[in-house]
NUVODO-705699 format. One line per 2 residues: number of its first residue (from 1); for each residue x, y, z of C-alpha. Coordinates in Angstrom, 3 decimals. Layout:
BEGIN
NUM = X/Y/Z  ...
//
This chain:
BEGIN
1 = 115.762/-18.614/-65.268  115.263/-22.313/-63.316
3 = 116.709/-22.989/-60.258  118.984/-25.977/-59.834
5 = 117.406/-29.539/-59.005  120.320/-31.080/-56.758
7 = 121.356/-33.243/-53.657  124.410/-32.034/-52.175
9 = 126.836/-34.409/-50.452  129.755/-34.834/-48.273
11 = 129.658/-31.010/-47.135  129.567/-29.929/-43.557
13 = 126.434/-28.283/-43.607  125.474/-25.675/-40.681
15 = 122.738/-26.816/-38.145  121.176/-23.842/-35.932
17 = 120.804/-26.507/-33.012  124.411/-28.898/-33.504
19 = 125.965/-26.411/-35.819  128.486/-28.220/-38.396
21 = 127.178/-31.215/-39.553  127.553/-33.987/-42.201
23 = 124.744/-34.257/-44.200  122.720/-34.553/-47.739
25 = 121.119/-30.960/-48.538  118.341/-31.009/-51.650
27 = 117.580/-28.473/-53.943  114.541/-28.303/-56.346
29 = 112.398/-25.411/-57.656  114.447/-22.775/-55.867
31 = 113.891/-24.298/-52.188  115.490/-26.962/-49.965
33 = 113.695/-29.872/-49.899  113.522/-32.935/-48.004
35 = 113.783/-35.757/-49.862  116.648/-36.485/-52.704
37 = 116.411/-35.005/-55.761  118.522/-37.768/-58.140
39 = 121.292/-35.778/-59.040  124.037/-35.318/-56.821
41 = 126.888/-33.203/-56.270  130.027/-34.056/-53.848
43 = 131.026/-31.289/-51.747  133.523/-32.971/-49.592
45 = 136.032/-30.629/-48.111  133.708/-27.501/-48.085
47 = 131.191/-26.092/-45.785  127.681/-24.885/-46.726
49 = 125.842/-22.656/-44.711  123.093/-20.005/-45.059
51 = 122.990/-17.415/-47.453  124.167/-13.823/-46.033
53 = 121.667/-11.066/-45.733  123.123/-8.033/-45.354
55 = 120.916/-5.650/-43.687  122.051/-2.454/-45.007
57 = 125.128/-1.127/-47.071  126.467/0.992/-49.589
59 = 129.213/-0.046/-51.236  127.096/-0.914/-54.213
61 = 128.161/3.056/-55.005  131.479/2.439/-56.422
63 = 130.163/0.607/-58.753  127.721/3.572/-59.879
65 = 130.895/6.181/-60.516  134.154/4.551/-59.310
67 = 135.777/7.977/-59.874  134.229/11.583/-59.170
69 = 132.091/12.606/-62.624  132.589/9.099/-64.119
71 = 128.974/8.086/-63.757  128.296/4.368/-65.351
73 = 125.051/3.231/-66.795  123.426/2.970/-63.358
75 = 121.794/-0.082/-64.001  125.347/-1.726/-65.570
77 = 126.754/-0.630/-62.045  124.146/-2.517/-59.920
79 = 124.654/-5.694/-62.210  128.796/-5.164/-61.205
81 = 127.678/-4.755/-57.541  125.860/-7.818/-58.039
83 = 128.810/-9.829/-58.744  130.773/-8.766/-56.161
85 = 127.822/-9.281/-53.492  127.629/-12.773/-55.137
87 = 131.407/-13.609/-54.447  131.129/-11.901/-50.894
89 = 128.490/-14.910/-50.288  125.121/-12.288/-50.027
91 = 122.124/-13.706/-51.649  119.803/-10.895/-49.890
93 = 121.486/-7.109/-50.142  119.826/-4.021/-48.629
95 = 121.088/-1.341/-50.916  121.562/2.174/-48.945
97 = 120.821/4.619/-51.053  120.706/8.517/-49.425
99 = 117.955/10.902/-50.062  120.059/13.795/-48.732
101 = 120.460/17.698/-49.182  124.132/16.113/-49.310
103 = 123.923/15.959/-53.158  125.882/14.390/-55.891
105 = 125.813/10.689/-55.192  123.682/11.404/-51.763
107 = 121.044/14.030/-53.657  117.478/13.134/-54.385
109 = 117.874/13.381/-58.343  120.607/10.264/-57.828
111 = 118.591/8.442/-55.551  115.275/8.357/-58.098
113 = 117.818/6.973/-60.658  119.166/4.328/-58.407
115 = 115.922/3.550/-57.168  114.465/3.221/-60.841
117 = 117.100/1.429/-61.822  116.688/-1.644/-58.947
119 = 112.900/-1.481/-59.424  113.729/-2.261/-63.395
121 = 116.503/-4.776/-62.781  113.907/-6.606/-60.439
123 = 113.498/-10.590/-60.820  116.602/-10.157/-63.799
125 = 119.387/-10.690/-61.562  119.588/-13.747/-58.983
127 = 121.052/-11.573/-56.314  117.622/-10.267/-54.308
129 = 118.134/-6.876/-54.085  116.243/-4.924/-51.466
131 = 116.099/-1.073/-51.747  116.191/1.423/-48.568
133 = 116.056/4.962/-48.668  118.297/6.871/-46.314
135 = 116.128/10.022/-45.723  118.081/13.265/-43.867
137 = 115.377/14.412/-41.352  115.349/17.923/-42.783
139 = 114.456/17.297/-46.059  110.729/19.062/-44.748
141 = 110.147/19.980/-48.719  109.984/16.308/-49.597
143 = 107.698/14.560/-47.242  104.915/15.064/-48.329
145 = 105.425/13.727/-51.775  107.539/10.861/-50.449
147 = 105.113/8.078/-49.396  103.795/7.972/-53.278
149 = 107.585/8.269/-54.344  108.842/4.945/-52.327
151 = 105.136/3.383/-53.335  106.313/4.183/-57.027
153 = 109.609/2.518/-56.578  108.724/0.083/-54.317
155 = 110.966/0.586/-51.868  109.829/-1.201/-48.557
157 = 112.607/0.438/-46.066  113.512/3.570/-44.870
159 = 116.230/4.551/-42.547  116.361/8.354/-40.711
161 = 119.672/10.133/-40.824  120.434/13.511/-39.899
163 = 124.117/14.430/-40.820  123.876/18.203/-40.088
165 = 126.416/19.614/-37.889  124.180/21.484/-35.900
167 = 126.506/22.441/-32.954  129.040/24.299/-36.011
169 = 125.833/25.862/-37.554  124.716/26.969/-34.126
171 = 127.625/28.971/-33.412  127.982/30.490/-36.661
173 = 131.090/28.557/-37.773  131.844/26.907/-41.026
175 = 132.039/23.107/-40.822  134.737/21.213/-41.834
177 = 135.411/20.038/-45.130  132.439/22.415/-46.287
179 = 134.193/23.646/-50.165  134.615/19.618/-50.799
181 = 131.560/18.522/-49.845  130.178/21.773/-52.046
183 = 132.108/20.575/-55.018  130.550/17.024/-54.932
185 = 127.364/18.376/-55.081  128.133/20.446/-57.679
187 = 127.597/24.099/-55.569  129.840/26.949/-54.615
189 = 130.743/26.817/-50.830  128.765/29.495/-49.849
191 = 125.553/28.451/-51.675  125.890/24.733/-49.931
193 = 126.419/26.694/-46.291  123.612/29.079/-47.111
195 = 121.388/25.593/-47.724  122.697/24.130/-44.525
197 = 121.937/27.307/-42.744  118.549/27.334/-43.565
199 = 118.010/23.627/-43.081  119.152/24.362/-39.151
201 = 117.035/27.392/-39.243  113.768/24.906/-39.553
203 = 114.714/22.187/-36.748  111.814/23.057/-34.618
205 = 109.517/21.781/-37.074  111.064/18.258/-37.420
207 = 109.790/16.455/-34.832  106.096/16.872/-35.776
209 = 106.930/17.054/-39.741  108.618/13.535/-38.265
211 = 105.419/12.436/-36.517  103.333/13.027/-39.502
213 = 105.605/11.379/-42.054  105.983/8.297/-39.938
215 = 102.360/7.710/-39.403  101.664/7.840/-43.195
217 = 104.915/5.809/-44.243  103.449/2.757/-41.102
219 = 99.694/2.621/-42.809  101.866/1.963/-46.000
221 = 103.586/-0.802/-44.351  107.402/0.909/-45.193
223 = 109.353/-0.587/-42.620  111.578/1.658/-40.381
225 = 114.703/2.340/-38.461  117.355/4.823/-37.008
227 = 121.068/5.639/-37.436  123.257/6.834/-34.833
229 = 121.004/6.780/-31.750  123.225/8.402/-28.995
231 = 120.679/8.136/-26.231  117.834/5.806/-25.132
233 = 115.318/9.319/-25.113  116.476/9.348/-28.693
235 = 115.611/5.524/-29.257  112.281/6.062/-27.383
237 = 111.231/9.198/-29.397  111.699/6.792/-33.182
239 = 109.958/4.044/-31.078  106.841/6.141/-30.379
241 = 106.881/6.821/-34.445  106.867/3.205/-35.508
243 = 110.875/3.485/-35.844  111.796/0.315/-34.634
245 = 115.014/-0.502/-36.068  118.506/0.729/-34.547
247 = 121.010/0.894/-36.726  124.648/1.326/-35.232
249 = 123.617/3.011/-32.221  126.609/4.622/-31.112
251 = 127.095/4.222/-27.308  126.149/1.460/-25.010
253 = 123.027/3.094/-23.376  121.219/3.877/-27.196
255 = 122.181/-0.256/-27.679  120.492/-1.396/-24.152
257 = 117.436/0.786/-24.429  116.783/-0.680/-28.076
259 = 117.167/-4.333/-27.039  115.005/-4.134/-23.391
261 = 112.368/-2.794/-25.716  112.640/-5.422/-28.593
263 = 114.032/-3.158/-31.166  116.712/-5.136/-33.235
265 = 120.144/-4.087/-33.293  122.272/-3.680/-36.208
267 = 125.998/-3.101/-36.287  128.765/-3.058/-38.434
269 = 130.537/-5.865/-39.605  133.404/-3.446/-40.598
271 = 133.728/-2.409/-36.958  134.454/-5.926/-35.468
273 = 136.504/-6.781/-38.114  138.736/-3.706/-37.700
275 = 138.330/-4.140/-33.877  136.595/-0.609/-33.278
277 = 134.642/2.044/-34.425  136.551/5.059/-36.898
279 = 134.414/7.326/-35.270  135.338/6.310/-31.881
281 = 131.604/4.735/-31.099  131.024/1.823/-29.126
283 = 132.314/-1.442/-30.381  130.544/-3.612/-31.904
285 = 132.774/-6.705/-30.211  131.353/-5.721/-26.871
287 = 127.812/-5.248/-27.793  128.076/-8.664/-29.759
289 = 129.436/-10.359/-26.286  126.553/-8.965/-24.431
291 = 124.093/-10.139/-26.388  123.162/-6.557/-27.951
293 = 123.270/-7.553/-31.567  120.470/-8.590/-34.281
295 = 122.426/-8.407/-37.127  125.379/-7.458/-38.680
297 = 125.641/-5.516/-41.817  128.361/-4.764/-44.259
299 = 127.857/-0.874/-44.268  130.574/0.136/-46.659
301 = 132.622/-3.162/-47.683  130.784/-6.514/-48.261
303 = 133.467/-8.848/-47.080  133.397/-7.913/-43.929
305 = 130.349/-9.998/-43.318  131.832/-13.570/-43.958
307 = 134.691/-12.357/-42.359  133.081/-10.990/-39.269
309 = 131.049/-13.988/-38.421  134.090/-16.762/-38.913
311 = 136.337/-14.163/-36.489  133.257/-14.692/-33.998
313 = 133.247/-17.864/-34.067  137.277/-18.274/-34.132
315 = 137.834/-16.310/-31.158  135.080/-17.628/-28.768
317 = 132.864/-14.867/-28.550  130.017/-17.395/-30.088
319 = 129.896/-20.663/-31.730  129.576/-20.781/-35.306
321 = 125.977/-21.010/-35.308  125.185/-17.828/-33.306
323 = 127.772/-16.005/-35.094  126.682/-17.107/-38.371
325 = 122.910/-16.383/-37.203  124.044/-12.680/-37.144
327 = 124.386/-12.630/-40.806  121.986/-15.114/-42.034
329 = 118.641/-15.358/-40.019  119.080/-12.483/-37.522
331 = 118.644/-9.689/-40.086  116.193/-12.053/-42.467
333 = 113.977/-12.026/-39.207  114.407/-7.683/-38.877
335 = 113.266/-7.550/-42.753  110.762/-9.911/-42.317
337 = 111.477/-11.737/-44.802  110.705/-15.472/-42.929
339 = 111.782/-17.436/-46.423  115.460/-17.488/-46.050
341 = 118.395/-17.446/-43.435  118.231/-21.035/-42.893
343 = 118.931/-24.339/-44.257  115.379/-25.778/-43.618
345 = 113.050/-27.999/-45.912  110.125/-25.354/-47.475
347 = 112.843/-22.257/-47.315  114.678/-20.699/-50.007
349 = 117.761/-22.583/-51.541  120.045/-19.600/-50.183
351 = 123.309/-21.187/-49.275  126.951/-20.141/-49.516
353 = 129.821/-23.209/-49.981  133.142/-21.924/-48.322
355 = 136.279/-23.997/-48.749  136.316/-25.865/-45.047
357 = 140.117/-24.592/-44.747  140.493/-21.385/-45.806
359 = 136.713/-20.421/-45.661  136.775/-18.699/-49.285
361 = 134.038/-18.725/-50.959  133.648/-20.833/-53.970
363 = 130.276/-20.751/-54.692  126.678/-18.625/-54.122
365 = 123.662/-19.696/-54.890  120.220/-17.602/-54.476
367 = 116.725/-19.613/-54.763  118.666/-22.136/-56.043
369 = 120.060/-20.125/-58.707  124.197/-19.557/-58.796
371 = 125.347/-16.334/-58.563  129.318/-17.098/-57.977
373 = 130.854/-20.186/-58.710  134.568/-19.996/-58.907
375 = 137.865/-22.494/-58.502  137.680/-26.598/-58.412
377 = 134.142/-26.250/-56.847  132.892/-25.816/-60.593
379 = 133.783/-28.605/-61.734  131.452/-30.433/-59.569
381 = 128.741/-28.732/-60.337  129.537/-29.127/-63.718
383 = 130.132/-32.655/-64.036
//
Protein backbone atom coordinates (compact mmCIF):
# COMPACT_ATOMS: atom_id res chain seq x y z
CA UNK A 1 0.00 0.00 0.00
CA UNK A 2 1.70 3.75 -0.89
CA UNK A 3 1.79 6.32 1.40
CA UNK A 4 0.27 9.68 0.58
CA UNK A 5 2.44 12.39 -1.38
CA UNK A 6 0.96 15.74 0.20
CA UNK A 7 1.60 19.37 1.53
CA UNK A 8 -0.64 20.20 4.22
CA UNK A 9 -1.81 23.78 4.78
CA UNK A 10 -3.45 26.21 6.98
CA UNK A 11 -3.30 23.72 10.09
CA UNK A 12 -1.82 24.64 13.40
CA UNK A 13 0.79 22.24 13.46
CA UNK A 14 2.60 21.33 16.95
CA UNK A 15 6.27 22.58 17.39
CA UNK A 16 8.28 20.81 20.39
CA UNK A 17 10.17 24.27 20.88
CA UNK A 18 6.99 27.14 20.10
CA UNK A 19 4.33 24.53 20.29
CA UNK A 20 1.17 25.52 17.99
CA UNK A 21 2.18 26.87 14.96
CA UNK A 22 1.03 27.86 11.42
CA UNK A 23 2.72 26.11 8.96
CA UNK A 24 3.06 23.86 5.56
CA UNK A 25 3.75 20.06 6.66
CA UNK A 26 4.91 17.59 3.52
CA UNK A 27 4.33 14.16 3.10
CA UNK A 28 6.01 11.77 0.55
CA UNK A 29 7.04 8.09 0.69
CA UNK A 30 5.67 7.60 4.19
CA UNK A 31 7.91 10.47 5.88
CA UNK A 32 7.73 14.26 6.40
CA UNK A 33 9.70 15.98 4.20
CA UNK A 34 11.01 19.31 3.74
CA UNK A 35 10.30 20.70 0.73
CA UNK A 36 6.60 20.82 -1.03
CA UNK A 37 5.34 18.02 -2.50
CA UNK A 38 2.74 19.73 -5.34
CA UNK A 39 -0.35 18.64 -4.05
CA UNK A 40 -1.92 20.33 -1.33
CA UNK A 41 -4.48 19.91 1.15
CA UNK A 42 -6.16 22.87 3.34
CA UNK A 43 -6.47 22.08 6.85
CA UNK A 44 -7.60 25.36 8.17
CA UNK A 45 -9.48 25.10 11.39
CA UNK A 46 -7.74 21.84 12.62
CA UNK A 47 -4.66 21.03 14.48
CA UNK A 48 -2.05 18.40 13.51
CA UNK A 49 0.21 17.02 15.84
CA UNK A 50 2.23 13.81 16.39
CA UNK A 51 1.00 10.51 16.11
CA UNK A 52 0.15 8.78 19.66
CA UNK A 53 2.20 5.89 20.83
CA UNK A 54 0.72 4.17 23.34
CA UNK A 55 3.14 2.37 25.39
CA UNK A 56 1.20 -0.44 26.64
CA UNK A 57 -2.60 -1.49 26.75
CA UNK A 58 -5.12 -3.98 26.51
CA UNK A 59 -8.16 -3.05 25.43
CA UNK A 60 -7.44 -4.59 22.08
CA UNK A 61 -9.18 -7.77 24.16
CA UNK A 62 -12.70 -6.87 23.67
CA UNK A 63 -12.30 -7.04 20.45
CA UNK A 64 -10.93 -10.80 20.69
CA UNK A 65 -14.35 -12.10 22.67
CA UNK A 66 -16.57 -9.09 23.52
CA UNK A 67 -18.65 -11.54 25.61
CA UNK A 68 -17.37 -14.57 27.86
CA UNK A 69 -17.05 -17.86 25.28
CA UNK A 70 -17.74 -15.66 22.20
CA UNK A 71 -14.23 -15.91 20.84
CA UNK A 72 -13.88 -13.99 17.23
CA UNK A 73 -11.46 -14.93 14.55
CA UNK A 74 -8.50 -13.54 16.51
CA UNK A 75 -6.97 -12.00 13.75
CA UNK A 76 -10.64 -10.28 12.59
CA UNK A 77 -10.52 -8.89 16.28
CA UNK A 78 -7.05 -7.21 16.01
CA UNK A 79 -8.13 -5.67 12.53
CA UNK A 80 -11.47 -4.17 14.77
CA UNK A 81 -8.95 -3.03 17.45
CA UNK A 82 -7.19 -1.47 14.73
CA UNK A 83 -9.91 0.78 13.83
CA UNK A 84 -10.68 1.91 16.96
CA UNK A 85 -6.84 2.66 17.82
CA UNK A 86 -6.97 4.53 14.44
CA UNK A 87 -9.97 6.83 15.52
CA UNK A 88 -8.39 7.17 19.13
CA UNK A 89 -5.43 8.97 17.04
CA UNK A 90 -2.59 5.87 17.85
CA UNK A 91 -0.44 5.15 14.94
CA UNK A 92 2.08 3.02 17.29
CA UNK A 93 0.03 0.47 19.84
CA UNK A 94 1.82 -1.78 22.36
CA UNK A 95 -0.59 -4.63 22.60
CA UNK A 96 -0.57 -6.27 26.32
CA UNK A 97 -1.09 -9.52 25.99
CA UNK A 98 -0.73 -11.83 29.51
CA UNK A 99 1.20 -14.98 29.69
CA UNK A 100 -0.45 -15.88 33.01
CA UNK A 101 -1.44 -19.07 35.12
CA UNK A 102 -4.61 -16.63 35.11
CA UNK A 103 -6.05 -18.52 32.08
CA UNK A 104 -8.80 -17.99 29.64
CA UNK A 105 -8.02 -14.72 27.93
CA UNK A 106 -4.73 -14.28 30.33
CA UNK A 107 -3.47 -18.22 29.74
CA UNK A 108 -0.48 -19.10 27.65
CA UNK A 109 -2.55 -21.15 24.94
CA UNK A 110 -4.43 -17.49 24.23
CA UNK A 111 -1.44 -15.58 24.28
CA UNK A 112 0.45 -17.93 21.38
CA UNK A 113 -2.77 -17.26 19.35
CA UNK A 114 -2.72 -13.57 19.84
CA UNK A 115 0.81 -13.43 19.39
CA UNK A 116 0.58 -15.52 16.03
CA UNK A 117 -1.99 -13.70 14.96
CA UNK A 118 -0.05 -9.95 15.16
CA UNK A 119 3.13 -11.61 13.83
CA UNK A 120 0.77 -12.71 10.62
CA UNK A 121 -1.17 -9.46 10.36
CA UNK A 122 2.37 -7.72 10.29
CA UNK A 123 3.02 -4.89 7.50
CA UNK A 124 -1.08 -5.68 6.40
CA UNK A 125 -2.56 -3.18 8.54
CA UNK A 126 -1.29 0.62 8.70
CA UNK A 127 -1.71 0.74 12.42
CA UNK A 128 2.07 -0.45 13.74
CA UNK A 129 1.33 -2.85 16.08
CA UNK A 130 3.92 -3.72 18.68
CA UNK A 131 3.49 -6.97 20.73
CA UNK A 132 4.49 -7.31 24.64
CA UNK A 133 4.17 -10.21 26.64
CA UNK A 134 2.95 -9.77 30.18
CA UNK A 135 4.79 -12.71 31.90
CA UNK A 136 3.46 -13.68 35.78
CA UNK A 137 6.83 -14.24 37.59
CA UNK A 138 5.85 -17.76 38.61
CA UNK A 139 5.32 -19.22 35.53
CA UNK A 140 9.02 -21.23 36.52
CA UNK A 141 7.74 -24.16 33.93
CA UNK A 142 7.93 -21.75 31.03
CA UNK A 143 11.19 -19.95 31.10
CA UNK A 144 13.16 -21.85 29.80
CA UNK A 145 11.38 -22.36 26.56
CA UNK A 146 10.38 -18.69 26.44
CA UNK A 147 13.32 -16.78 24.88
CA UNK A 148 12.85 -19.11 21.53
CA UNK A 149 8.96 -18.59 21.98
CA UNK A 150 9.07 -14.51 21.86
CA UNK A 151 12.14 -15.04 19.12
CA UNK A 152 9.42 -17.14 17.16
CA UNK A 153 6.84 -14.47 17.43
CA UNK A 154 8.88 -11.70 17.42
CA UNK A 155 7.86 -10.09 20.19
CA UNK A 156 10.50 -7.39 21.28
CA UNK A 157 8.88 -6.49 24.91
CA UNK A 158 8.23 -8.06 27.94
CA UNK A 159 6.67 -6.74 31.03
CA UNK A 160 6.91 -8.78 34.73
CA UNK A 161 3.69 -9.12 36.64
CA UNK A 162 3.02 -11.07 39.57
CA UNK A 163 -0.78 -11.01 40.47
CA UNK A 164 -0.68 -13.71 43.21
CA UNK A 165 -2.17 -12.86 46.42
CA UNK A 166 0.47 -14.10 48.40
CA UNK A 167 -0.46 -12.58 51.83
CA UNK A 168 -4.25 -14.73 51.37
CA UNK A 169 -2.21 -17.84 50.24
CA UNK A 170 0.13 -17.37 53.16
CA UNK A 171 -2.40 -17.60 55.72
CA UNK A 172 -4.28 -20.33 54.29
CA UNK A 173 -7.33 -18.30 53.17
CA UNK A 174 -9.21 -18.37 49.96
CA UNK A 175 -8.87 -15.19 47.89
CA UNK A 176 -11.50 -13.28 46.76
CA UNK A 177 -13.39 -13.78 43.78
CA UNK A 178 -11.48 -17.27 43.50
CA UNK A 179 -14.85 -19.60 41.82
CA UNK A 180 -15.05 -16.58 39.05
CA UNK A 181 -11.78 -16.28 38.25
CA UNK A 182 -11.85 -20.44 38.16
CA UNK A 183 -14.71 -20.33 35.75
CA UNK A 184 -12.88 -18.00 33.25
CA UNK A 185 -10.24 -20.23 33.05
CA UNK A 186 -12.27 -22.92 32.56
CA UNK A 187 -11.30 -24.94 36.18
CA UNK A 188 -13.23 -25.95 39.23
CA UNK A 189 -12.40 -23.63 42.25
CA UNK A 190 -10.51 -25.93 44.03
CA UNK A 191 -8.29 -27.12 41.13
CA UNK A 192 -7.43 -23.18 40.30
CA UNK A 193 -6.57 -22.71 44.36
CA UNK A 194 -4.67 -25.98 44.38
CA UNK A 195 -2.55 -24.28 41.20
CA UNK A 196 -2.19 -21.06 43.10
CA UNK A 197 -1.10 -22.94 46.12
CA UNK A 198 1.58 -24.53 44.56
CA UNK A 199 2.69 -21.53 42.56
CA UNK A 200 3.26 -19.74 46.26
CA UNK A 201 4.78 -22.91 47.41
CA UNK A 202 7.86 -22.20 44.77
CA UNK A 203 8.52 -18.31 45.51
CA UNK A 204 11.93 -18.91 46.81
CA UNK A 205 13.09 -19.92 43.56
CA UNK A 206 11.95 -16.78 41.63
CA UNK A 207 14.40 -14.48 42.13
CA UNK A 208 17.26 -16.54 40.63
CA UNK A 209 14.80 -18.40 38.00
CA UNK A 210 14.32 -14.29 37.48
CA UNK A 211 18.06 -13.63 37.23
CA UNK A 212 18.58 -16.32 34.76
CA UNK A 213 15.64 -15.52 32.50
CA UNK A 214 16.56 -11.88 32.34
CA UNK A 215 20.10 -12.38 31.37
CA UNK A 216 19.09 -14.64 28.41
CA UNK A 217 15.95 -12.45 27.33
CA UNK A 218 18.96 -8.94 27.44
CA UNK A 219 21.61 -10.97 25.02
CA UNK A 220 18.37 -11.32 22.85
CA UNK A 221 17.85 -7.71 22.91
CA UNK A 222 13.87 -8.19 24.38
CA UNK A 223 13.39 -5.04 25.96
CA UNK A 224 12.10 -4.93 29.62
CA UNK A 225 10.04 -3.44 32.34
CA UNK A 226 8.00 -3.77 35.67
CA UNK A 227 4.40 -3.37 36.88
CA UNK A 228 3.41 -2.26 40.17
CA UNK A 229 6.76 -1.42 41.81
CA UNK A 230 5.76 -0.56 45.47
CA UNK A 231 9.26 0.18 46.67
CA UNK A 232 12.54 1.61 45.30
CA UNK A 233 14.41 -2.02 46.70
CA UNK A 234 11.84 -3.46 44.36
CA UNK A 235 12.80 -1.01 41.41
CA UNK A 236 16.53 -1.62 42.20
CA UNK A 237 16.26 -5.49 42.27
CA UNK A 238 14.49 -5.33 38.12
CA UNK A 239 17.26 -2.68 37.56
CA UNK A 240 20.12 -5.05 38.46
CA UNK A 241 18.27 -7.63 35.83
CA UNK A 242 18.23 -5.31 32.87
CA UNK A 243 14.46 -4.33 33.91
CA UNK A 244 14.51 -0.89 33.18
CA UNK A 245 11.11 0.13 32.52
CA UNK A 246 8.49 1.11 35.39
CA UNK A 247 5.29 0.73 34.56
CA UNK A 248 2.62 2.38 36.96
CA UNK A 249 4.64 2.22 39.94
CA UNK A 250 2.25 2.52 42.58
CA UNK A 251 3.48 4.92 45.33
CA UNK A 252 5.63 7.95 45.13
CA UNK A 253 8.94 6.42 46.45
CA UNK A 254 8.84 3.25 43.55
CA UNK A 255 8.24 6.61 40.98
CA UNK A 256 11.39 8.72 42.47
CA UNK A 257 13.77 5.81 42.70
CA UNK A 258 12.96 4.91 38.91
CA UNK A 259 13.47 8.46 37.61
CA UNK A 260 16.95 9.41 39.85
CA UNK A 261 18.17 6.27 38.17
CA UNK A 262 16.99 6.99 34.52
CA UNK A 263 14.39 4.37 34.33
CA UNK A 264 11.32 5.81 32.35
CA UNK A 265 8.10 6.12 33.91
CA UNK A 266 4.90 5.05 32.56
CA UNK A 267 1.46 5.82 33.90
CA UNK A 268 -1.95 5.65 33.10
CA UNK A 269 -3.72 7.89 31.04
CA UNK A 270 -6.99 6.44 32.55
CA UNK A 271 -5.84 7.57 35.99
CA UNK A 272 -5.46 11.36 35.21
CA UNK A 273 -8.33 11.40 33.29
CA UNK A 274 -10.50 9.93 36.07
CA UNK A 275 -8.45 12.07 38.56
CA UNK A 276 -7.04 8.98 40.64
CA UNK A 277 -6.08 5.63 40.82
CA UNK A 278 -9.19 2.64 41.30
CA UNK A 279 -6.84 0.94 43.28
CA UNK A 280 -6.10 3.77 45.47
CA UNK A 281 -2.24 4.14 44.06
CA UNK A 282 -0.54 7.25 43.64
CA UNK A 283 -1.87 9.64 41.10
CA UNK A 284 -0.69 9.99 38.16
CA UNK A 285 -1.61 14.06 38.21
CA UNK A 286 0.98 14.48 40.90
CA UNK A 287 3.71 12.43 39.50
CA UNK A 288 3.02 14.24 36.05
CA UNK A 289 3.47 17.80 38.02
CA UNK A 290 6.69 16.65 39.44
CA UNK A 291 8.20 15.75 36.57
CA UNK A 292 7.96 11.81 37.28
CA UNK A 293 6.43 10.81 34.01
CA UNK A 294 7.89 9.30 30.56
CA UNK A 295 4.90 8.39 29.09
CA UNK A 296 1.48 7.86 29.33
CA UNK A 297 -0.31 4.82 28.21
CA UNK A 298 -3.88 3.92 27.60
CA UNK A 299 -3.87 0.66 29.78
CA UNK A 300 -7.45 -0.42 29.35
CA UNK A 301 -9.35 2.37 27.19
CA UNK A 302 -7.57 4.11 24.23
CA UNK A 303 -9.21 7.48 24.47
CA UNK A 304 -7.90 8.30 27.38
CA UNK A 305 -4.67 9.22 25.73
CA UNK A 306 -5.87 12.24 23.53
CA UNK A 307 -7.89 13.06 26.26
CA UNK A 308 -5.28 12.99 28.94
CA UNK A 309 -2.75 15.10 27.21
CA UNK A 310 -5.38 18.09 26.04
CA UNK A 311 -6.65 18.02 30.04
CA UNK A 312 -2.76 18.64 30.73
CA UNK A 313 -2.42 21.12 28.77
CA UNK A 314 -6.02 22.79 29.61
CA UNK A 315 -5.47 22.92 33.18
CA UNK A 316 -1.83 24.23 33.40
CA UNK A 317 -0.06 21.40 34.60
CA UNK A 318 2.12 21.66 31.13
CA UNK A 319 1.90 23.38 27.90
CA UNK A 320 0.67 21.56 25.06
CA UNK A 321 3.92 20.51 23.91
CA UNK A 322 5.13 18.73 27.09
CA UNK A 323 1.84 17.26 27.57
CA UNK A 324 1.54 16.11 24.15
CA UNK A 325 5.34 14.84 24.39
CA UNK A 326 3.93 12.32 26.97
CA UNK A 327 2.05 10.55 24.36
CA UNK A 328 3.96 11.08 21.27
CA UNK A 329 7.85 11.15 21.69
CA UNK A 330 8.20 10.28 25.41
CA UNK A 331 7.17 6.62 25.04
CA UNK A 332 8.62 6.46 21.14
CA UNK A 333 12.00 7.33 22.98
CA UNK A 334 11.26 4.20 25.95
CA UNK A 335 10.61 1.75 22.80
CA UNK A 336 13.31 2.98 21.01
CA UNK A 337 11.82 3.42 18.25
CA UNK A 338 13.73 7.07 17.20
CA UNK A 339 11.50 7.23 13.71
CA UNK A 340 8.36 8.71 15.00
CA UNK A 341 6.84 11.00 17.81
CA UNK A 342 7.63 14.06 16.02
CA UNK A 343 6.79 16.23 13.22
CA UNK A 344 10.41 16.48 11.84
CA UNK A 345 11.77 16.29 8.13
CA UNK A 346 13.43 12.41 7.72
CA UNK A 347 10.71 10.96 10.46
CA UNK A 348 7.73 8.99 9.89
CA UNK A 349 4.53 10.76 8.48
CA UNK A 350 2.72 9.86 11.93
CA UNK A 351 0.36 12.69 12.58
CA UNK A 352 -3.13 12.98 14.05
CA UNK A 353 -5.55 16.16 12.68
CA UNK A 354 -7.97 17.11 15.62
CA UNK A 355 -10.73 19.60 14.95
CA UNK A 356 -8.97 22.97 16.62
CA UNK A 357 -12.39 23.40 18.67
CA UNK A 358 -13.54 20.46 19.91
CA UNK A 359 -10.20 18.48 19.53
CA UNK A 360 -12.00 15.30 17.86
CA UNK A 361 -10.26 13.54 15.82
CA UNK A 362 -10.96 13.56 12.19
CA UNK A 363 -8.25 11.98 10.74
CA UNK A 364 -5.02 9.36 11.43
CA UNK A 365 -2.52 8.79 9.36
CA UNK A 366 0.50 6.17 9.95
CA UNK A 367 3.74 6.43 7.55
CA UNK A 368 1.74 8.44 5.63
CA UNK A 369 -0.88 5.98 5.23
CA UNK A 370 -4.69 6.89 6.67
CA UNK A 371 -5.99 4.85 9.09
CA UNK A 372 -9.21 7.10 10.20
CA UNK A 373 -10.55 9.70 8.23
CA UNK A 374 -13.99 10.72 9.24
CA UNK A 375 -16.49 14.03 8.98
CA UNK A 376 -15.82 17.26 6.54
CA UNK A 377 -12.02 16.57 6.93
CA UNK A 378 -12.55 13.91 4.02
CA UNK A 379 -13.52 15.85 1.75
CA UNK A 380 -10.30 17.60 1.62
CA UNK A 381 -8.39 14.94 1.30
CA UNK A 382 -10.50 13.81 -1.25
CA UNK A 383 -10.77 16.66 -3.43
Amino acid sequence: MSALALDLIGAEVLDPGAGLVASRLSLAEGRIVADPVGRAVDLAGYLVLPGIVDAHGDGFERHLAPRRGAMKRIGEGLVAAEAELAASGITTAVLAQFFSWEGGLRGPDHAARVFDAIHSLRGTLVTDLVAQMRLETHMLDDFEALPARLADWQVPYLVFNDHLPHARLAEGRRPPRLTGQALKAGRSPEAHLAMMQGLHARSGEVPAALDRLCERLRAQGVRMGSHDDRTPEARAAWRARGVCIAEFPETLAAAEAAHAAGDPVVLGAPNLVRGGSHNGNVSALDLIAMGLCDALASDYHYPSLRRAALMLAESGVADLARAWALVSSGPAQLLGLSDRGRLAPGLRADLVILEAHSHRVAATLSGGRVSYLAGDVATRFLA
